[in-house]
Each structure stands twice: as C-alpha cells, then as structure tokens.
N, C-alpha and C positions, 0 to 999 in steps of 0.2 A: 844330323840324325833326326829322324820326326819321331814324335811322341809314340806314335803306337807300335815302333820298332822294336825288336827286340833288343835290348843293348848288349854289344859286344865287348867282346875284353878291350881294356885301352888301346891295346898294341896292333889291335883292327880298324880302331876306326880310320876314315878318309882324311887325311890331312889338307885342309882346307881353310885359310885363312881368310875370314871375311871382307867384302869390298865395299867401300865405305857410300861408294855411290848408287851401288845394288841393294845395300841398306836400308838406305835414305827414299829410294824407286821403291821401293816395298812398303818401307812404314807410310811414308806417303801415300800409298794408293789405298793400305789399310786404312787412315785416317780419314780421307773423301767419301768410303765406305761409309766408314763410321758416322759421318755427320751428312750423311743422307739416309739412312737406314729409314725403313716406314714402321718398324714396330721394334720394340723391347729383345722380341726375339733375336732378332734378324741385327742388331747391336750387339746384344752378347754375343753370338753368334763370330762377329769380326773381333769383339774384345779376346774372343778364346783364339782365334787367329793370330791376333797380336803378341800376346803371352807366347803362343808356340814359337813364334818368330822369336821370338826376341829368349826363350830359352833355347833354341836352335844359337842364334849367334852366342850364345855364353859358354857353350860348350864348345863352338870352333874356339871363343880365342883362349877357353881355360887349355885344351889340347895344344895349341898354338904354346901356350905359356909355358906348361910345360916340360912338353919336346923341346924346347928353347933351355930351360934350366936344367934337363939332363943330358943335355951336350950342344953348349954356348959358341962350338966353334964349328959347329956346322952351318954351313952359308944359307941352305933354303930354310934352314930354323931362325937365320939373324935376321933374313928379308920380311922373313914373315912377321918378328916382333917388330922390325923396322917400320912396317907398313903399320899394324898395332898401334905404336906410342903413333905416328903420324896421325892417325884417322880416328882414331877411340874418341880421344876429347872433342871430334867435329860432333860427333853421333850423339 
C-alpha cells in the first residue's frame, strides 16, 4: 500500500508477502541513489523514498503476521510466515 492511498479496511488489503531479494534490489538501488545525489534536495528526496519502502514492507509483513495468527492452519498463511522467519533476519 503507498503512502498517499487511501487505507482500506484490513480485510482488503492485497495479501502479499514480501521478497527478500526484491527488497535487497530496492533498498539497494535506493542507497546508490542516495550516495550519488548532487544536492541536499535530491537526498532527502530518496531518504523519503526509503522511509515509504520500508513502511510499505512493515505493513505486508504486519498483515502477513497477522493473517497467520488468526488462522495458523491455513497453508498460504504458514508459507508466508515461513518465508518471514527465513528472510527477515537476512534484511
């Protein structure tokens, strides 16, 4: 969900489990950004980038977590935390 969306009830949003490598692809290219910027602006600018990304993935895997805790025996909720505990502590 991006920032200047409107937010929807929980039970809308897109269930999507973040990819630890599509992550790493992002924050990465943000960072190259970042330490090549030519002014103050044009920095903040990727820092507020960064911040979105990175509240973007907090809210897949809070949904993630807890779709997962309100029914632990559904299989595409267990993949998803599976992949979670996997790839969280990489990131």
């Amino acid at each position: 969900m991006l920032k200047d969306e409107a937010i929807d009830v929980f039970e809308n949003w897109p269930y999507h489990v973040p990819v630890y490598e599509e992550m790493k692809g992002e924050f990465e290219a943000l960072v190259q950004a970042l330490k090549t910027a030519k002014s103050g602006e044009e920095a903040l600018s990727v820092y507020q980038k960064m911040a979105d990304l990175s509240d973007q993935i907090q809210d897949d895997v809070t949904h993630v977590q807890v779709l997962f805790s309100l029914e632990t025996q559904n299989p595409t909720y267990q993949k998803g935390m599976d992949s979670l505990n996997r790839d969280l502590p990489l990131f």
